[in-house]
C-alpha positions as CSV (number, residue, x, y, z in Angstrom):
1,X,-69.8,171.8,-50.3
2,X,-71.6,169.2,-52.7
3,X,-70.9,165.4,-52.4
4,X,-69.4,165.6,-55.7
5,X,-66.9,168.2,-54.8
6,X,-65.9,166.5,-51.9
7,X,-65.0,163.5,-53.5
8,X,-62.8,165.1,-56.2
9,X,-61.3,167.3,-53.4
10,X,-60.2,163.6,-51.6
11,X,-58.9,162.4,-54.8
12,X,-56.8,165.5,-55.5
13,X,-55.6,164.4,-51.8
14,X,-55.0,161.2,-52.8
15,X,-52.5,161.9,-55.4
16,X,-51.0,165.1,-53.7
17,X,-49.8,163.4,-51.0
18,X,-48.8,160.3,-53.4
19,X,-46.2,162.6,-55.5
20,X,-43.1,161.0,-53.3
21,X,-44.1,157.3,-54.1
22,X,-44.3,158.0,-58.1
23,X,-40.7,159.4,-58.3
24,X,-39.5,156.3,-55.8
25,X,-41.2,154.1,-57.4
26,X,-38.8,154.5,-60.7
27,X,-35.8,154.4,-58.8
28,X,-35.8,150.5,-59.4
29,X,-38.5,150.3,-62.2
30,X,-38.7,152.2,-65.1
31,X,-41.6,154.8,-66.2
32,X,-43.3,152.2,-68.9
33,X,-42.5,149.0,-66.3
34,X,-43.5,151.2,-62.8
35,X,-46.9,152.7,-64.7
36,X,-47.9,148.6,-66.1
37,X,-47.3,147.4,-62.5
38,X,-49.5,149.9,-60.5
39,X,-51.8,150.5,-62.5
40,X,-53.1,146.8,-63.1
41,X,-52.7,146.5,-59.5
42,X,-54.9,149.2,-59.1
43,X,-57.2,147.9,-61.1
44,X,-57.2,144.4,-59.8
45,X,-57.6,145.9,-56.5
46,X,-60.9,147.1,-57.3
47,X,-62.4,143.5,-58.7
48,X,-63.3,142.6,-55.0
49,X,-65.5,145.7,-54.6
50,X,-67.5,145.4,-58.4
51,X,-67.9,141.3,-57.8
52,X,-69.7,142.7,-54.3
53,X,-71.8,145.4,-56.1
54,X,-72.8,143.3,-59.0
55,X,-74.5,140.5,-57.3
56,X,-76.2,143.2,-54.8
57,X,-77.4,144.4,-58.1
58,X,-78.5,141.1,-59.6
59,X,-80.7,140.0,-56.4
60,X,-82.2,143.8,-56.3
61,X,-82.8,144.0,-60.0
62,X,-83.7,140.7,-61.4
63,X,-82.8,142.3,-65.4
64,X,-79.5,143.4,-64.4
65,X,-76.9,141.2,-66.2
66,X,-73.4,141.5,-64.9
67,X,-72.2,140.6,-68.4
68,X,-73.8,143.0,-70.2
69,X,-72.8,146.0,-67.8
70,X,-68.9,145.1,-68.5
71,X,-69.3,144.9,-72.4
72,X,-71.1,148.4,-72.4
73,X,-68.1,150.0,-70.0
74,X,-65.4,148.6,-72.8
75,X,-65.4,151.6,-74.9
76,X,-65.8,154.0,-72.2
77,X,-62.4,151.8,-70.5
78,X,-61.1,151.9,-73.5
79,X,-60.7,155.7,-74.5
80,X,-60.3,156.9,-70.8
81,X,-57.6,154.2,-70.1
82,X,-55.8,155.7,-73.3
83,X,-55.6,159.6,-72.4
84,X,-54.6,158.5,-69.0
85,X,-51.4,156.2,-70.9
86,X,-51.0,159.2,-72.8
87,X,-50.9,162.0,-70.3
88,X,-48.3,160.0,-68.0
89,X,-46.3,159.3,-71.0
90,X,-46.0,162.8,-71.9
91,X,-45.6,164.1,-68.4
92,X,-42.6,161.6,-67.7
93,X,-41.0,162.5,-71.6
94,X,-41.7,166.1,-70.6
95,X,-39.8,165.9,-67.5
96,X,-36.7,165.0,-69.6
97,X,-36.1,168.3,-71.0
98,X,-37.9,170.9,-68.3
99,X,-37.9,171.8,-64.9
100,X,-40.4,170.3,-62.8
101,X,-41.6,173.3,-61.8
102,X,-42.3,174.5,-64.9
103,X,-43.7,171.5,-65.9
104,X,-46.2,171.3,-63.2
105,X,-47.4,175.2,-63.9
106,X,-47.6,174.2,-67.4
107,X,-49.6,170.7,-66.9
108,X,-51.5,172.7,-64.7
109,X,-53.1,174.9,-67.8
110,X,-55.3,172.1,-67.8
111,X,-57.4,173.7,-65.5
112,X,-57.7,176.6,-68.4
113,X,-58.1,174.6,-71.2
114,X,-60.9,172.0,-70.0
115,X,-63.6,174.9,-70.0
116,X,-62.7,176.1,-73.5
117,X,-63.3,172.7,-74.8
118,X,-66.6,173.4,-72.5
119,X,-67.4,176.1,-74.7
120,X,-66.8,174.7,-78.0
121,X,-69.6,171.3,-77.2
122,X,-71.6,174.1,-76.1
123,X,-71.5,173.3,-72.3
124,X,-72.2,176.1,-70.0
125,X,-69.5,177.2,-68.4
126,X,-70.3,180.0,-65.1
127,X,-68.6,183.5,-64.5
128,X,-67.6,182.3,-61.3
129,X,-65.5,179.6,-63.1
130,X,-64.1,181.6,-65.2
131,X,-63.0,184.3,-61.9
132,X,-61.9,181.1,-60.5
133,X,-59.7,180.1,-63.7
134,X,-57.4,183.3,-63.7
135,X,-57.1,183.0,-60.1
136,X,-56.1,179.9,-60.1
137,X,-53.6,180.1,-62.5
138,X,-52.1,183.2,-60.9
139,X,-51.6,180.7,-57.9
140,X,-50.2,177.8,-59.6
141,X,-47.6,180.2,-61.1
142,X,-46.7,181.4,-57.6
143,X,-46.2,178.4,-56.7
144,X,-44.4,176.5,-58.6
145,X,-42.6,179.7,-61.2
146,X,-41.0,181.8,-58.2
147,X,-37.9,181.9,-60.5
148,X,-40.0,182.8,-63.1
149,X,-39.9,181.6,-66.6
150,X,-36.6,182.0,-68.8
151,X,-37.3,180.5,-72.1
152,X,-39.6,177.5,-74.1
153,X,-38.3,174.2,-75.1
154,X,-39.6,170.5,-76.7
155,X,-40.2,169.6,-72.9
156,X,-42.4,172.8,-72.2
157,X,-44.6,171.8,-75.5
158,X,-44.6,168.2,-74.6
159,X,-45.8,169.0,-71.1
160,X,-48.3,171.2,-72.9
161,X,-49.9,168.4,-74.7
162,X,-49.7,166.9,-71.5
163,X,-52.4,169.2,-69.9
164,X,-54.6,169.1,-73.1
165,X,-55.2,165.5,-73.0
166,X,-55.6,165.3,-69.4
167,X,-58.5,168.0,-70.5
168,X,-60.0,166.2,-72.7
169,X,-60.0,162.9,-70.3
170,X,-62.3,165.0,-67.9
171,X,-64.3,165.8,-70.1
172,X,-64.6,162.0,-71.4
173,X,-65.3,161.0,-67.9
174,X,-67.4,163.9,-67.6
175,X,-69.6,162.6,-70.7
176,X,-68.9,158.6,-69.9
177,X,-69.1,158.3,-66.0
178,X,-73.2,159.8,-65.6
179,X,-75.2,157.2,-65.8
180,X,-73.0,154.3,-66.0
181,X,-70.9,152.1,-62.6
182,X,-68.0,154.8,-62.1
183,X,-66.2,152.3,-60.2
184,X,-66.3,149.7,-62.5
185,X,-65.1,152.0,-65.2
186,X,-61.9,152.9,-63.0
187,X,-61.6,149.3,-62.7
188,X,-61.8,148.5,-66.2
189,X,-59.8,151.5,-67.8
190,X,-56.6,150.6,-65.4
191,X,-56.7,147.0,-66.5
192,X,-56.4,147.4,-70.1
193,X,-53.9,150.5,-69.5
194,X,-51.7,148.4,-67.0
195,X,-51.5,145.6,-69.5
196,X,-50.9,147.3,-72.8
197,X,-48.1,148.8,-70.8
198,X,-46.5,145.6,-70.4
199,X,-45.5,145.6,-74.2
200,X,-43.7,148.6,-74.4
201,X,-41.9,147.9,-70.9
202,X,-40.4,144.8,-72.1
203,X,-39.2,146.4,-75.3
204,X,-38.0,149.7,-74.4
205,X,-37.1,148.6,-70.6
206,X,-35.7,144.5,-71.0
207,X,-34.7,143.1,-67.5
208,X,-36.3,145.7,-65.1
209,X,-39.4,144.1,-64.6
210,X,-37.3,140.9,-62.4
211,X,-38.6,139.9,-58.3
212,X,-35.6,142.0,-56.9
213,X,-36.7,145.8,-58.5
214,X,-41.0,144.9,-57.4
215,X,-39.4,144.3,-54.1
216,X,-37.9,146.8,-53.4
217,X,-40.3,149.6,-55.2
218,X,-43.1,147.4,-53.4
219,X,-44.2,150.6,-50.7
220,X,-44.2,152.6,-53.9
221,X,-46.1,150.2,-56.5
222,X,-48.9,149.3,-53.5
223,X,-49.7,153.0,-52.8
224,X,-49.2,154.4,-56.1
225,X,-51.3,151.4,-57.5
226,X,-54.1,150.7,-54.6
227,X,-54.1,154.0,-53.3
228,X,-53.7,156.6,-56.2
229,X,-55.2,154.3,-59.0
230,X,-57.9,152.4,-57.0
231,X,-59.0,154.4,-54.8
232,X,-57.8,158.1,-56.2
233,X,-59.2,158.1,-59.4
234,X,-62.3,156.1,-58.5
235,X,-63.1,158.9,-56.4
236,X,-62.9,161.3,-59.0
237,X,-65.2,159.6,-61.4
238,X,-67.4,159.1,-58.6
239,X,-67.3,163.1,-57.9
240,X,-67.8,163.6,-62.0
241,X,-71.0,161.8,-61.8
242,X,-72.5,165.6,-60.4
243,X,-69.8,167.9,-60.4
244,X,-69.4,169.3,-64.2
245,X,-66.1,169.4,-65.9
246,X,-64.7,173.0,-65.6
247,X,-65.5,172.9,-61.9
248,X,-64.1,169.5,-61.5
249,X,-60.8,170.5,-63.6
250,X,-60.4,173.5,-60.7
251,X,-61.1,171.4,-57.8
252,X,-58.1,168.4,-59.1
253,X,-55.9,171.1,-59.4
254,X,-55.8,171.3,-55.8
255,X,-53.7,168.3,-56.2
256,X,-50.8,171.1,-56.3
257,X,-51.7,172.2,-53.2
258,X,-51.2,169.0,-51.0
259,X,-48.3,167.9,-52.9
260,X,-46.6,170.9,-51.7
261,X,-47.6,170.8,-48.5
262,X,-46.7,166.9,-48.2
263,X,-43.4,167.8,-49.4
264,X,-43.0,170.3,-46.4
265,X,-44.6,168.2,-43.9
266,X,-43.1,165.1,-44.6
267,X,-40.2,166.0,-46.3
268,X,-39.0,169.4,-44.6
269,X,-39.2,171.2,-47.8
270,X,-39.1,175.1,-47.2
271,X,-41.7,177.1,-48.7
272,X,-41.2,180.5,-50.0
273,X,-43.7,183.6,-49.6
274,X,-44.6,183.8,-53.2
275,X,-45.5,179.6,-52.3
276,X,-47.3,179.9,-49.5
277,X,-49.5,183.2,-51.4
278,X,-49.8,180.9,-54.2
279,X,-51.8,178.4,-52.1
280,X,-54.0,180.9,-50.5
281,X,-55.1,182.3,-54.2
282,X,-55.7,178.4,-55.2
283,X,-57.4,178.0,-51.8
284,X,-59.5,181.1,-52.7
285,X,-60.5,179.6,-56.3
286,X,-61.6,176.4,-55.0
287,X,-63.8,177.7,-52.6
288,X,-65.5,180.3,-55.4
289,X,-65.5,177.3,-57.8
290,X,-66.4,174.5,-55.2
291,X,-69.2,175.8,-52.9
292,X,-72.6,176.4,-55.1
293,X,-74.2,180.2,-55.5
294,X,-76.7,181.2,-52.8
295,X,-80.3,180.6,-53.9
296,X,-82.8,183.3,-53.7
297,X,-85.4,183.3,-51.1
298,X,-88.2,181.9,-53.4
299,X,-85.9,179.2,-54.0
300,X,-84.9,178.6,-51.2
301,X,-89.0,178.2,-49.5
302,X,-89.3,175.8,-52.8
């Protein structure tokens, strides 16, 4: 498996196993209050780390200007820390009005919809993607539709618009995150996405933000924010930087994957047959998607 691949197959660890500390972490805190906290945490966690890699930069390159490198990320920060506000927001308004089941199959059409786009900028997107795609998807339904599906609502739509703009921010970081400091630009987007947070938490949620409620949500806000955020999505851009956006779409997906089996590990949660088939199908679509085609012999003397 590529070094790319690998990395986004750790960060679709990372926030599998980190499903249980986002729905304890608004137990205390609400969504807009819980998402502001972490997420400037994770993104102040990261300052340590890009303060060490800039001045390795400045004594190895004597034109590299620290200033300069941050003003040219600010867009990039900018647009990627907005889909990422806007995908949770939709998720947790989603949740409201559907099942999470059938939310989590429908976010998941991300993984459908991210090499469509691919198409339309005129991105090649692989046959083997494509297999991988419908098999996928037939394994994300097993998974999380077992009751199957009865009938659409505003939450199913909402979760919908969910998984297109989660799209789109792969794609953004696909485009963004080659030739630029992917760390600093996980850094950057989760500052200015924790703090614009703030503003609508103290409107919408007055009071909940108080010592008591960060105290007791503090296992959740510290993994959630320096684990999922810091180190989780950072990992991602890092495994954009060569891994192309359909296959990277497929290979997050298998976030699915270790959130169910964290919930059955950790949590006892029973899985059914139609479950456990579901994960082998996904397992079977990562590996298509994830482990490159077999070069022919002249290539492979080259």
């Amino acid at each position: 498996m590529k070094k790319g691949n690998m990395l986004l197959l750790l960060a679709a660890f990372v926030w599998g196993i980190g499903l249980v500390s986002q729905q304890t972490g608004m137990e205390l805190l609400g969504p807009w209050s819980f998402t502001a906290i972490r997420c400037t945490l994770g993104g102040l966690s990261m300052v340590p780390l890009i303060v060490y890699i800039d001045r390795k930069r400045m004594k190895e390159e004597p034109g590299f200007s620290w200033k300069a490198d941050t003003i040219h990320l600010i867009k990039p920060a900018i647009l990627c820390g907005l889909m990422v506000d806007l995908c949770i927001i939709f998720q947790q308004y989603g949740l409201l009005y559907t099942t999470v089941s059938k939310g989590s199959f429908i976010n998941g059409f991300y993984i459908f919809i991210t090499p469509i786009i691919c198409v339309f900028l005129h991105q090649e997107v692989k046959k083997k993607t494509w297999v991988s795609v419908v098999i996928a998807m037939a394994g994300l339904y097993l998974m999380t539709m077992a009751q199957g599906i009865d009938t659409v609502n505003i939450g199913d739509l909402v979760m919908l618009a969910a998984a297109m703009i989660w799209a789109v921010y792969i794609i953004l970081t696909d485009n963004f995150v080659k030739n630029v400091n992917a760390i600093k630009l996980s850094c950057m987007q989760f500052i200015f996405l924790g703090l614009i947070d703030f503003l609508p938490a103290a409107i919408i949620e007055p009071g909940v933000i108080t010592w008591q409620n960060c105290y007791g949500s503090m296992v959740s806000i510290l993994y959630a924010g320096i684990v999922i955020c810091g180190v989780g999505y950072t990992l991602q851009m890092l495994g954009q930087k060569t891994a192309n956006a359909s296959t990277a779409s497929l290979i997050l997906s298998s976030e699915s994957i270790f959130s169910m089996l964290s919930g059955f590990i950790i949590l006892g949660e029973r899985l059914s047959a139609s479950e456990y088939f579901g994960c082998a199908l996904m397992v079977i679509a990562l590996v298509i998607a994830a482990f490159p085609e077999k070069k022919n012999n002249e290539e492979a003397l080259e």
